[in-house]
N, C-alpha and C positions, 0 to 999 in steps of 0.2 A: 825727627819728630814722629809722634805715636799715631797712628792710622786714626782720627777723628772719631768722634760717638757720635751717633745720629743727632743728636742734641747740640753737639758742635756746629753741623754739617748746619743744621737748622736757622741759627745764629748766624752764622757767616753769609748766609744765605740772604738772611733777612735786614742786615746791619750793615753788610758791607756788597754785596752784590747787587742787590734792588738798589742802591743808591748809584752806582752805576753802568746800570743799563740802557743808558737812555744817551745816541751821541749828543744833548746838548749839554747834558751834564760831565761828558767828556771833557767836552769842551771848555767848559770853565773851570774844572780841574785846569788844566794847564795854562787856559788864563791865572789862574791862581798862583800854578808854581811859580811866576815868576814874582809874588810876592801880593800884599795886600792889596785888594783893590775894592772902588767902589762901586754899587750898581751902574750909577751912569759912565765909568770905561767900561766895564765888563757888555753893558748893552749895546756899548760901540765897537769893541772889538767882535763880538759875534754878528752885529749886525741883526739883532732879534728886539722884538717889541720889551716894552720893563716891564710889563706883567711877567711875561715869560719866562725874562732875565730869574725873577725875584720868586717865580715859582720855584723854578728850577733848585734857587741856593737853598730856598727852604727845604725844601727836600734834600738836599745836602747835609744844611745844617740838624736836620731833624735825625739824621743818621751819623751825626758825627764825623761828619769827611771832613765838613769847612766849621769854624767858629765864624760870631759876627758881632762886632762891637759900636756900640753908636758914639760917634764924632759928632755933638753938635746936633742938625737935623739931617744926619747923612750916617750908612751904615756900612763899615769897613769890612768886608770876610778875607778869610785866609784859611788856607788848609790849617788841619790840625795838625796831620803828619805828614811831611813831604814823602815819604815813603810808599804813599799813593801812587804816585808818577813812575817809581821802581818797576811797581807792580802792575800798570800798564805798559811802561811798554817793556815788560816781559811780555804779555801777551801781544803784545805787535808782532814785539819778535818770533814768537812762536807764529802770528799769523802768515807772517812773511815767510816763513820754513816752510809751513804749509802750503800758500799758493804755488811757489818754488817748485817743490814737489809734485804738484798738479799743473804746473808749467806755465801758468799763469805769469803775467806781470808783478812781481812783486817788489823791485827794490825800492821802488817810490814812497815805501810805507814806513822803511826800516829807520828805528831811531835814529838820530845825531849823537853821538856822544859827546 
């Protein structure tokens, strides 16, 4: 692939990075991957209030990571592209290389495959 244009850099920055930065939105990424879910599991697998839950996806959804469809009076999210989950934990893996390296504990981080 071609060395990015600042304009690129900018974009990815703003579309796809700001959306997660933040571990709770991690976190329901991979609540997600494993398939669609509603606010009220997602509020009980993280264990966080449903304002928060539903800030959180908005922000998600507002950046394109998760879609959300209404059921009813209940609202489904899901990733858009599972290829999200790829692309963290590439960087687990890479974090775990790192601590490794600084000799840190790290195998407790490293993906499953």
């Amino acid at each position: 692939m071609e060395k990015p244009t600042p304009e690129e850099i900018a974009l990815l920055h703003d579309r796809f990075c700001s959306a997660i930065n933040d571990p709770t939105r991690l976190r329901l990424i991979y609540e997600l991957a494993a398939g669609p879910q509603y606010v009220s599991r997602l509020v009980k697998a993280l264990e966080l209030p449903q304002g928060t839950v539903s800030r959180h996806l908005r922000i998600l959804r507002d950046h394109g990571v998760v879609s959300a469809r209404r059921k009813g009076n209940r609202v489904l999210y899901e990733l858009v592209d599972s290829r999200v989950i790829d692309v963290i934990d590439l960087l687990r893996v890479m974090l775990t290389d790192l601590l490794d390296r600084q000799g840190a504990t790290a195998g407790r981080i490293r993906p499953a495959n």
